[in-house]
C-alpha positions in Angstrom: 1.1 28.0 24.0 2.5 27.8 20.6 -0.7 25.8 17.9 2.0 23.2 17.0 1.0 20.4 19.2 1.7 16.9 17.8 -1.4 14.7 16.7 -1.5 11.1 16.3 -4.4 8.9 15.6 -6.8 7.8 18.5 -8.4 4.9 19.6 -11.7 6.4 18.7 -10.0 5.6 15.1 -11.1 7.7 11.6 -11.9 11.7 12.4 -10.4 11.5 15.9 -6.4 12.0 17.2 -4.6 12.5 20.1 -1.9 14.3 21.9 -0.4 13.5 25.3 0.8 16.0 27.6 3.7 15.1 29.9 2.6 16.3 33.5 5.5 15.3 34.8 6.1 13.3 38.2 3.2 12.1 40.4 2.4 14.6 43.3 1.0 11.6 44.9 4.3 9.4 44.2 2.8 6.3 42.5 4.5 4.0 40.9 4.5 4.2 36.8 6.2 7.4 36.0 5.1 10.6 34.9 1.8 11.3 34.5 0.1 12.2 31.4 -3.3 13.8 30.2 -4.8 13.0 26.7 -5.9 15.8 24.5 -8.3 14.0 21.3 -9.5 16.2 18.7 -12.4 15.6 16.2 -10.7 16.4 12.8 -14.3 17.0 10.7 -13.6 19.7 9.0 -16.0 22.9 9.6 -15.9 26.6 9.9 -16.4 27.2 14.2 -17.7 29.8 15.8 -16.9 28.4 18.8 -15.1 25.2 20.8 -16.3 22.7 23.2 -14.2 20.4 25.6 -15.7 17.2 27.3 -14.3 16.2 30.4 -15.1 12.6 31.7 -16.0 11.6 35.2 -14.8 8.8 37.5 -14.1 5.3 35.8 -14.7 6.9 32.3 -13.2 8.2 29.3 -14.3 10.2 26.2 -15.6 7.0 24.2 -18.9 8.8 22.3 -18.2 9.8 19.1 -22.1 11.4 18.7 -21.6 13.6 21.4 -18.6 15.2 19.3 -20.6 14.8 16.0 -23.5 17.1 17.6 -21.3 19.7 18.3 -19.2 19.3 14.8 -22.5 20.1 13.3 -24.0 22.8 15.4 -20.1 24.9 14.5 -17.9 23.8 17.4 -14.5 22.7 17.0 -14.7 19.7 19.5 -11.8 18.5 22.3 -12.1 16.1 24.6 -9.4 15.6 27.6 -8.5 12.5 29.6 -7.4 13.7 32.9 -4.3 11.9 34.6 -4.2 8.3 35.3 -7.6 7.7 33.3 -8.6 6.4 29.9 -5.7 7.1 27.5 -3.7 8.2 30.1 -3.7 5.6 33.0 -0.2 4.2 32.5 1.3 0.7 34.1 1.9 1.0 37.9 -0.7 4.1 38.6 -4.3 3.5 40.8 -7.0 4.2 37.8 -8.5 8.1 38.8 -6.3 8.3 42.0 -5.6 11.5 43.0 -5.6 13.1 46.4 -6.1 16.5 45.5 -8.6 17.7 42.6 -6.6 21.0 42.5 -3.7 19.1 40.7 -6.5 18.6 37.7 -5.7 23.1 36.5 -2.7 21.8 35.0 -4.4 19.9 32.1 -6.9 21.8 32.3 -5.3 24.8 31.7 -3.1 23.1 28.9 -6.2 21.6 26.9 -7.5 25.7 27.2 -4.2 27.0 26.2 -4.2 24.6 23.1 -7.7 25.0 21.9 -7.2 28.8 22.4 -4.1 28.2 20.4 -5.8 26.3 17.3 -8.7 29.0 17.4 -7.8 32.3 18.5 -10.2 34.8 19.8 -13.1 31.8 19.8 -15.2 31.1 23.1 -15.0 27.5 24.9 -17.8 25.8 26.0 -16.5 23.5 29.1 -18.6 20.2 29.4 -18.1 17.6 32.1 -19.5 14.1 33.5 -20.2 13.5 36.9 -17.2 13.7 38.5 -15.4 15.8 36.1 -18.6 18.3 36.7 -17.7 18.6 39.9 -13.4 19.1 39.2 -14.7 22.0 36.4 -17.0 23.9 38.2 -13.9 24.5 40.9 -11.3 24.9 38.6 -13.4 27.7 36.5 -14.1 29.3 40.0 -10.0 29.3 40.9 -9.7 31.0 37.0 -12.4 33.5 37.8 -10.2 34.1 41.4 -7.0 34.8 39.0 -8.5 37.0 36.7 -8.5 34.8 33.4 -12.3 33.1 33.1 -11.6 33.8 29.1 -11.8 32.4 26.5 -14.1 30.1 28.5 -18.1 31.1 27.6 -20.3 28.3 29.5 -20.1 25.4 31.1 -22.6 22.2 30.5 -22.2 20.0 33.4 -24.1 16.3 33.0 -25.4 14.6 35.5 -22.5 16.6 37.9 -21.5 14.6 41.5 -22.3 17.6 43.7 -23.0 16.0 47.2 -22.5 12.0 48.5 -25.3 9.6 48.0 -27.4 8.4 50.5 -28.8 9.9 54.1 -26.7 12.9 55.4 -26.9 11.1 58.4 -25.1 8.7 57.3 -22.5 11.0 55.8 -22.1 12.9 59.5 -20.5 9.7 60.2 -18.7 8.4 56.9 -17.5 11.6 56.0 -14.8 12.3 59.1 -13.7 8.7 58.5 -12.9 9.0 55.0 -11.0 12.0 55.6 -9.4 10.3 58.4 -8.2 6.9 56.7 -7.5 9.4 53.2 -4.8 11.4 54.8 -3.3 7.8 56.6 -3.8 5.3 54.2 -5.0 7.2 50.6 -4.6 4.2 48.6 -6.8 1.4 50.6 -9.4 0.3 49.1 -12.6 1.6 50.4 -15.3 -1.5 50.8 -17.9 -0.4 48.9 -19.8 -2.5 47.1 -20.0 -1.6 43.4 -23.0 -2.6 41.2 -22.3 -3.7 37.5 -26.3 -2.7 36.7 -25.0 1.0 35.6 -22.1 -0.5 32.8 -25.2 -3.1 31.8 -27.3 -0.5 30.9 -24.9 1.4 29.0 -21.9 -1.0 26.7 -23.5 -2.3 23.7 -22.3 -5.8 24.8 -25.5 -6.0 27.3 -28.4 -3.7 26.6 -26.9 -0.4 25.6 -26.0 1.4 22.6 -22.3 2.2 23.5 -18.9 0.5 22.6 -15.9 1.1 24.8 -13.2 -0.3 26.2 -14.0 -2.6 29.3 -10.2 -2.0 30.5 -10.3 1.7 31.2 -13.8 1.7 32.0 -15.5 -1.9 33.6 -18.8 -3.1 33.9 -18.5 -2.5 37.6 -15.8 0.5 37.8 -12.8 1.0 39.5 -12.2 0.6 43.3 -12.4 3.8 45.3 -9.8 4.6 47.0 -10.0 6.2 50.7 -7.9 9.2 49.4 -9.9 9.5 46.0 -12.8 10.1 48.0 -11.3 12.2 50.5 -10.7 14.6 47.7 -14.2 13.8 46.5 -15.5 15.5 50.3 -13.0 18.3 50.4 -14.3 19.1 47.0 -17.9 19.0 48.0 -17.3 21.1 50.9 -15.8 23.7 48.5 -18.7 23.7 46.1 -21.1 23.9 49.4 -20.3 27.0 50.6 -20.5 28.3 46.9 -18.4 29.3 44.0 -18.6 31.7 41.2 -17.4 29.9 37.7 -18.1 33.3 35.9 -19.9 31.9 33.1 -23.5 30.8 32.5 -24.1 27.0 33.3 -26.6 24.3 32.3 -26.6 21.4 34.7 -28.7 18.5 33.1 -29.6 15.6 34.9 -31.8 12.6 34.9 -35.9 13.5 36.7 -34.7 10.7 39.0 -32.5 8.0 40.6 -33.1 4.4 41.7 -31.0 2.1 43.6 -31.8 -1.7 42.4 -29.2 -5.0 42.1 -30.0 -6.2 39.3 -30.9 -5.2 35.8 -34.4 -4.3 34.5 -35.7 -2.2 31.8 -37.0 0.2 35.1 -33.0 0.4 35.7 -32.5 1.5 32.1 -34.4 5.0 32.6 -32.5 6.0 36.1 -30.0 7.4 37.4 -28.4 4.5 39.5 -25.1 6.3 40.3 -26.0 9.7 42.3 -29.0 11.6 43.9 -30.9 13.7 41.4 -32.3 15.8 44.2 -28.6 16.5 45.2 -28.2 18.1 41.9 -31.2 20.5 41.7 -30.1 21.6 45.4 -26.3 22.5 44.8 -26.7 23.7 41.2 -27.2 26.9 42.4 -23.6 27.0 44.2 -22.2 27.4 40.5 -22.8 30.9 40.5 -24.9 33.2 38.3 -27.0 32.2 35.6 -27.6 28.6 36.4 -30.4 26.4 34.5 -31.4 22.9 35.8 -33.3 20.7 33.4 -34.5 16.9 34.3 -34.8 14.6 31.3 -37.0 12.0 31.9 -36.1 8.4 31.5 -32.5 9.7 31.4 -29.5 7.2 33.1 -26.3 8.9 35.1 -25.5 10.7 32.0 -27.7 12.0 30.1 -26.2 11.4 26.3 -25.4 7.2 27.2 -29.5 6.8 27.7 -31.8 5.6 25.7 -32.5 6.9 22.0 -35.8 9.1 23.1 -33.9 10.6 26.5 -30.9 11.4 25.0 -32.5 13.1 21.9 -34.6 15.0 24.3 -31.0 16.1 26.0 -29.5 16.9 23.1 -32.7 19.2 22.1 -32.4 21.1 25.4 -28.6 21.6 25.0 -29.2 22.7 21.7 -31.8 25.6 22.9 -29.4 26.6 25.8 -26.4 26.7 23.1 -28.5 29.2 21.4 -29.8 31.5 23.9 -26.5 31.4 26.0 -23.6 31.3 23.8 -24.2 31.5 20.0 -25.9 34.8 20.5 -23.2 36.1 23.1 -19.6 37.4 21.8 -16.2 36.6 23.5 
């Protein structure tokens, strides 16, 4: 891919622009036209010795600026991608995240690569992902490692990753064959599950966090999930189960544990509300080779939107693992 993408400025405003990659039409035939991914780049001006991208998870978008500043200063050149039909790239007519296949995500995927490659020849990438997006990466860097072509990719950092469905197996025995069932009938029903806002309160600076974003592509309460969303969600899960091999080393950080309340308390603010923890630890060794699980203590689902004293101790353990597992490596 030729280095002459067109930049505009981004939403994030001063030191950030974008560039939107035409996908083309919807595989899953929405309405809205073609679908589109976002590429936003940092502009700070450094010398790199290597590049990072961020990949968001479900009802999200790259909104945090610090995250991008802490790898601007440690020498990365920092990305950050908006899969299809989310943040910068949900257009009029499209189902926010819908997609019924997470195989359809190697096309952007593959395009940010090809353009960061592009911008910084012969530099490592550092893939790092979000809860749902650390489950779409760790796949999609397994199907690379299948094709031959795992470079320029040098680690993944996979943050508070959805690796298995909340709640009892039991009750998954059960809810699993049904979502699979109504996915492939009816993909765009609305699933009834009920969606707590006590997550978004912790987090937007508008209640009691310390981050600004844009309630519209990412609500207090999230999106509705979709029947074939989370059909894709299982088939993806079952994938990861039986074990992958990304081909580079991966730290998997997470919160030390999860709660499930209804309403907001300061107990709330130091959990991870969204996912099992324990589902985490168990499946992060399906990634592959060199795998290293850290808990952060008081941290929320996602590790660098908790509070000051968790996300500092985050950002101190992905510095150490930077260090050891990729600054000292060569491409």
């Amino acid at each position: 891919m030729p280095n002459n993408l067109e930049f505009t400025s981004d939403i994030l405003g001063e030191n950030f622009v974008a560039h939107t990659f035409d996908l083309g039409p919807d595989p899953d035939r929405e309405p809205g036209g073609n679908v589109v991914a976002t590429l936003v780049k940092h502009t700070i001006a450094n010398e790199p010795h290597h590049a990072v991208l961020w990949v968001h998870g479900f009802s999200d978008y790259f909104f945090n600026p610090e995250i991008a500043e802490f790898f601007t200063s440690r020498g990365y050149a920092f990305y950050a991608l908006d899969l299809r039909k989310s943040g910068r790239s949900l257009r009029d007519g499209q189902s926010p995240h819908y997609a019924t296949d997470f195989a359809v995500y190697n096309e952007e995927l593959d395009l940010a690569v090809d353009a960061i490659a592009a911008d910084h020849p012969g530099m490592g990438i550092v893939i790092a992902a979000h809860s749902t997006g650390g489950l779409i990466t760790p796949l999609w860097l397994d199907r690379r490692r299948r094709r031959n072509c795992t470079a320029p990719i040098v680690g993944q950092v996979l943050d508070s990753p959805w690796f298995d469905m909340p709640g009892p197996s039991m009750l998954w025995a059960v809810g699993v064959p049904l979502i699979k069932l109504i996915g492939r009938i009816a993909g765009t029903r609305v699933a009834p599950a009920e969606q707590s806002s006590v997550h978004g309160l912790t987090v937007h600076r508008g209640h009691h966090g310390d981050f600004d974003y844009d309630l519209a592509l990412k609500p207090i309460n999230g999106f509705p999930l979709r029947f074939g969303w989370l059909r894709a969600v299982t088939v993806a899960h079952s994938k990861l189960h039986r074990g992958l091999d990304t081909g580079v080393p991966s730290l998997v950080l997470r919160s030390a544990r999860s709660l499930s309340v209804k309403e907001y308390s300061i107990e709330a603010s130091r959990a991870d509300l969204i996912l099992d923890t324990e589902h985490m630890a168990k499946w992060a060794g399906a990634l592959g080779n060199r795998v290293a699980v850290v808990p952060i203590s008081d941290a929320r689902h996602g590790v660098f939107v908790s509070e000051r004293e968790a996300r500092d101790t985050a950002y101190g353990e992905l510095a150490s693992w930077l260090s050891h597992e990729i600054e000292h490596q060569t491409v």
